[in-house]
N, C-alpha and C positions, 0 to 999 in steps of 0.2 A: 408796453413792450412785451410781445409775446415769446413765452421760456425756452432756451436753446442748452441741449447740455453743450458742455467746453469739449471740443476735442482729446485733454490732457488726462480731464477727470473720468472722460468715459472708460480709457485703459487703465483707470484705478477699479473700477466698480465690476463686481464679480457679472456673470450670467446669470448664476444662481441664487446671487442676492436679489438681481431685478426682479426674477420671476417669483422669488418669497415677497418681495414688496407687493408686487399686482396679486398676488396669491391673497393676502391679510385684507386688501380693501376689493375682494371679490371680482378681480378682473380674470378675465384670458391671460392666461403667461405661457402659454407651449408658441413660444418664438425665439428665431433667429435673435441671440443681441441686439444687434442694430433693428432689427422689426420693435421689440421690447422698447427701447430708447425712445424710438419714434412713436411710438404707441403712449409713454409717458408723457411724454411733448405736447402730443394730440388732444389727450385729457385732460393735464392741466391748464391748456389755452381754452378750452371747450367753453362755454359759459355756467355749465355748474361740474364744475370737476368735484371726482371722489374722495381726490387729497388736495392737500396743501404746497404751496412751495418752499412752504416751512420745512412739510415731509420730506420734500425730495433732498432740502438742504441737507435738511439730519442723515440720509440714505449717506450725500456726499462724506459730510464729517464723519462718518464711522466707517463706509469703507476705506478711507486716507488714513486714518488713525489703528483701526484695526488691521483692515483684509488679508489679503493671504500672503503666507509666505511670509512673516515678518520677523524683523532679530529687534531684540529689546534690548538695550542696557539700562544696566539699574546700579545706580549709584547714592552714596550715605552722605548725608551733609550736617553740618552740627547744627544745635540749638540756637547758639550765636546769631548763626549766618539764618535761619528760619525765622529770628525776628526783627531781620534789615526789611524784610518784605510781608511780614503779616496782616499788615493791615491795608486799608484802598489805596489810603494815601502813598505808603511806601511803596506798596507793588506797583504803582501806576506811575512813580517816577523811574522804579525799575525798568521797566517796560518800555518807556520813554528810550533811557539808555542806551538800552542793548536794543532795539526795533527801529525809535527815533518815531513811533506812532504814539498819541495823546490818548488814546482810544482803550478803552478797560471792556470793549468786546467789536469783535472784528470779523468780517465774512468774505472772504472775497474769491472762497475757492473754485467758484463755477463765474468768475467776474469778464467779460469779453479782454478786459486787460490780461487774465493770466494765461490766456490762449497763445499772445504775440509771445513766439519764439526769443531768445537774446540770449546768446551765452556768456554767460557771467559769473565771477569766482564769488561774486556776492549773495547774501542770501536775503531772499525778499519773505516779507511776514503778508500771509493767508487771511490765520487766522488767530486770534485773541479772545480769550475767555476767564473771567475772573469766576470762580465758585465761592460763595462769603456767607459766612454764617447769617443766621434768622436775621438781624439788625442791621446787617449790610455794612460793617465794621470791619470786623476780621475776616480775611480772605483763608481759605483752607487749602486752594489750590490752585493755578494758570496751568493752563495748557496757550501751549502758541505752536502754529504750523509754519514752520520755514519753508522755500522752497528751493530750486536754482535749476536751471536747463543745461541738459550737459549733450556731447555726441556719442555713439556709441558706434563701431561696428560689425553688421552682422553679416551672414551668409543668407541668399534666397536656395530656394529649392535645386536650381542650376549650381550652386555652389559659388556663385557671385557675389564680390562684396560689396555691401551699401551702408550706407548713411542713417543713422536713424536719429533723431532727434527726441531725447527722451527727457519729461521733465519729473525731476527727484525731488520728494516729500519727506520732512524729518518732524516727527510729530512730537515735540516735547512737553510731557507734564511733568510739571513742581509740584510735588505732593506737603504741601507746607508743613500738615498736621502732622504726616507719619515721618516729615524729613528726608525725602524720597526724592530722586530724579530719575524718568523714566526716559528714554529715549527711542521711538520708535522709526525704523529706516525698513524698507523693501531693500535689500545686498541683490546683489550679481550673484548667481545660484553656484557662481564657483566662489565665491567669499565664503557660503557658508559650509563649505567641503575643504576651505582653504585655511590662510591665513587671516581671512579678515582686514584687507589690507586696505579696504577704500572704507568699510565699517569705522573700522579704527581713527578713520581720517575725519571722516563727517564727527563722530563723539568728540576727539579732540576739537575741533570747528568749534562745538559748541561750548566745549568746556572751555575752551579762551573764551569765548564769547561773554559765559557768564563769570566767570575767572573773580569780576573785581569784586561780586559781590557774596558769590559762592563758592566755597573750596572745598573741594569732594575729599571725605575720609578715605586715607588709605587702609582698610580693611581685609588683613590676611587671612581674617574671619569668611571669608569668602570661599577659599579651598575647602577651608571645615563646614560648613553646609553642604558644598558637592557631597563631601563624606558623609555627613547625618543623611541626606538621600540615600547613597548609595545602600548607606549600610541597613536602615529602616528597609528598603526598597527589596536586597536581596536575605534580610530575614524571614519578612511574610513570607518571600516567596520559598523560601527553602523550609520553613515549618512544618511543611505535611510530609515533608520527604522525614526529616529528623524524626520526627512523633514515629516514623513507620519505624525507623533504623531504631528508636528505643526498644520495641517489646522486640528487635531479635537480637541485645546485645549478649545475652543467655549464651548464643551459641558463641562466643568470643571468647569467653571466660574460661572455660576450661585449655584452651588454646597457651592463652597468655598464662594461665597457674602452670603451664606444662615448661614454658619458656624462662619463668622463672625457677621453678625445681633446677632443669637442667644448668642453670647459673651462666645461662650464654653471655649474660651485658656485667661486666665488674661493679656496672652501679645500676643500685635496684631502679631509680627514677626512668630508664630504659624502658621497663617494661610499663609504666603507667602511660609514656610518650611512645610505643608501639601499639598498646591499647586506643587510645586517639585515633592516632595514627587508622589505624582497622577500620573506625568507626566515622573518619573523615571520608573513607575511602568509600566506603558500603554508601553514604550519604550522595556521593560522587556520582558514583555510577546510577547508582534510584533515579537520580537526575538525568543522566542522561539517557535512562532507560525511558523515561517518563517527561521529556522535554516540550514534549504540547503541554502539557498540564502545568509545567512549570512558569511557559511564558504566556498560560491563558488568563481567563479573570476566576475567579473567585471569591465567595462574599468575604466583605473586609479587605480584600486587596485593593489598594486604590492606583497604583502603575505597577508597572516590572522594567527591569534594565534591559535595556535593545543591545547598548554597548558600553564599552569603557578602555581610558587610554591612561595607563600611570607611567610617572618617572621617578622613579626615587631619587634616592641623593647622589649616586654610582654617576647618574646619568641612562640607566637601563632604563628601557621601554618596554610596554606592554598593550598590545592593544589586543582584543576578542569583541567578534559584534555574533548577534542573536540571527543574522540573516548576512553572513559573506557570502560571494560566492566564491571563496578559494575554500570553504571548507574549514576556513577559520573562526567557528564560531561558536558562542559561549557552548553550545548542545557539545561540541566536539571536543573544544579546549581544554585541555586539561592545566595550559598554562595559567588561564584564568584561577581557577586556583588554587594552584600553587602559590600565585598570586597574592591571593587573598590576606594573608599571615601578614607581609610585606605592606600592603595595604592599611588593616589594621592598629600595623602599628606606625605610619607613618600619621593616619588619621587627617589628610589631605586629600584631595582631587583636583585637577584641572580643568578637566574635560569630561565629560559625561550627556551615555543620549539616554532620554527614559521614556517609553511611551504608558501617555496616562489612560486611566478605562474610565471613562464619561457614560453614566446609564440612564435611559433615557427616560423620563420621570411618565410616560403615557405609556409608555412600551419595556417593561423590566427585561424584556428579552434582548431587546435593542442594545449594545452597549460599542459604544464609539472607543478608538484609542487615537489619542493626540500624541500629536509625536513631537518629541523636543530633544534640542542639544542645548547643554549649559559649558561656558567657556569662562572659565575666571582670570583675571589681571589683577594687583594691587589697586586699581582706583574703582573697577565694575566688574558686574557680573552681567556675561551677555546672555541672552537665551534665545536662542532662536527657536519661530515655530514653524515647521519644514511641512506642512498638510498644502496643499495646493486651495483648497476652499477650505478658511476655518472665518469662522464668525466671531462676533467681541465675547459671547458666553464662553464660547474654549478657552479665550485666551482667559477670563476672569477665573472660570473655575480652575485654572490650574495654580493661580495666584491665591485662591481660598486654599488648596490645598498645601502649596509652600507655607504658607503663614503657618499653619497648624507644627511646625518644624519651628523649636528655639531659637535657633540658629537664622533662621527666614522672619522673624520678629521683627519688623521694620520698625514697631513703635517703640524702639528700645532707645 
């Protein structure tokens, strides 16, 4: 039977990843998508094609699991619960359960069955993958792909509404070893400016799903990583500015000895806390004076903050992004901070966007920023990656780099 991709899987799989593919085994890739598809199709039926259908497989499974635009949750599960399923045998009766397939690996994502339309609240299993250590005993990790067809509607160019028939991919791995659940969904691009409100529904989906055997920590420990980010994130960045403000606190000093002679504050600690004060403020401005430089790269900086939204205990909000267009942004804000103090000592976050700087290991010149938002709840922490083309290496390295954070220690 010669290779057809599925309709479904084609609006998963980037342009740009096709033409990286034919790029790596020496083909033509300056085409039209659908030219490109066609032209894989062509080679692989060929009689000696230059890949495999294994290749093209793996093309599929990592851009469903990765590709663009994706929100992640990541959720903690105890030791307990990581060894109901560590080994073949348990996982496989897991898997059983909650799938109702026998099968400890599974492919069906490009299968003529997953083509046929059916809207259904039910979710149907892709794919199945057991990772198990040297011995083939202890499992380390599953991944399994849900799916389900749902409607959506949209506008044509005329402003007409139509029909579209979209089928949704929920890509979970159980990370056994480090006691991780990942969850990856493609959201409605207003979920991830939103509430989150269909995201939310697919994770809960699964977390009943897995419910009888899994029970996700609730981990408050979650706000306080936002904050070890934030606060790591906007140190580097403010370090070259302070380092300046040190060699000119000289001219400060005879200011504040003047403020104290005159006995303006009844209590001396005044003028130590107007002293600050001076030198929060010179810091302030260096910054805003110098705000390219502040949200550019530099060695050892590995991201900087785009934005941030707090609430304290009041109920008082705060939001400042690096790129408003009201004018509201960290370069202008003085709210931000103000802020800061507040922040500090609450030692919380909810919400936070951080774009990371990825350099390119052939080209030092070259240096990418990935762009993310992190959103925390009591049971996960979501992250969305908002790049329109981003590959499995963005998402990985920005997961080496959380880790490098105590707080982001999954093997804990």
């Amino acid at each position: 039977m010669s290779f057809r991709f599925g309709k479904f899987v084609k609006e998963e799989i980037s342009h740009q990843s096709l033409q990286n593919f034919m790029k790596n085994y020496g083909k033509s890739y300056s085409h039209r998508k659908e030219d490109l598809f066609q032209k894989i199709e062509a080679e692989l039926n060929s009689e000696n094609p230059a890949f495999t259908e294994t290749a093209i497989n793996d093309l599929i499974k990592e851009e469903i699991k990765y590709g663009s635009r994706r929100s992640l949750f990541l959720a903690k599960f105890s030791f307990a619960d990581a060894k109901k399923i560590n080994t073949v045998e348990k996982a496989t009766a897991f898997l059983f359960n909650i799938t109702g397939k026998k099968s400890m690996n599974l492919n069906t994502l490009n299968s003529i069955e997953s083509n046929n339309f059916k809207i259904s609240k039910d979710l149907n299993t892709e794919y199945i993958s057991l990772i198990t250590n040297d011995k083939q005993v202890n499992v380390n990790s599953i991944d399994i792909c849900f799916t389900y067809f749902s409607e959506i509607t949209v506008k044509d160019k005329e402003k007409n509404q139509a029909i579209n028939q979209v089928k949704e991919y929920i890509w979970v791995n159980i990370d056994i070893r480090h006691r991780n659940l990942i969850i990856r969904i493609h959201p409605p691009q207003n979920d991830i400016f939103g509430k989150n409100y269909s995201a939310i529904q697919l994770f809960n989906s699964i977390r009943d799903l897995l419910s009888e055997t899994i029970n996700f920590k609730e981990m408050i420990s979650y706000q306080e990583m936002l904050y070890d980010l934030f606060k790591n994130t906007t140190d580097v960045s403010e370090k070259p500015f302070r380092d300046r403000i040190k060699t000119h606190t000289h001219l400060i000093e005879p200011f504040i000895k003047n403020v104290s002679q005159e006995k303006l504050f009844s209590n001396e600690k005044y003028n130590s806390l107007l002293n600050e004060r001076i030198v929060d403020l010179m810091e302030r401005i260096l910054i805003q004076d110098n705000f390219k430089e502040y949200i550019g790269y530099a060695e050892g900086k590995v991201a900087v903050l785009n934005k941030m939204h707090f609430k304290d205990g009041t109920g008082a909000s705060v939001q400042a992004s690096s790129g408003s267009k009201n004018g509201d942004t960290l370069e202008l804000s003085d709210v931000f901070f103000d802020t800061r103090k507040s922040i500090e000592k609450e030692q919380k976050l909810k919400t936070l966007w951080i774009d990371w700087f990825k350099i390119d290991d052939t080209n030092k010149e070259n240096i990418a920023k990935i762009k993310t938002k992190f959103e925390t709840a009591n049971e996960y922490l979501l992250i969305h990656f908002l790049d329109t083309f981003l590959i499995k290496e963005d998402q990985e390295y920005v997961f080496s780099k959380l880790r490098e954070y105590d707080t982001f220690n999954w093997d804990r």
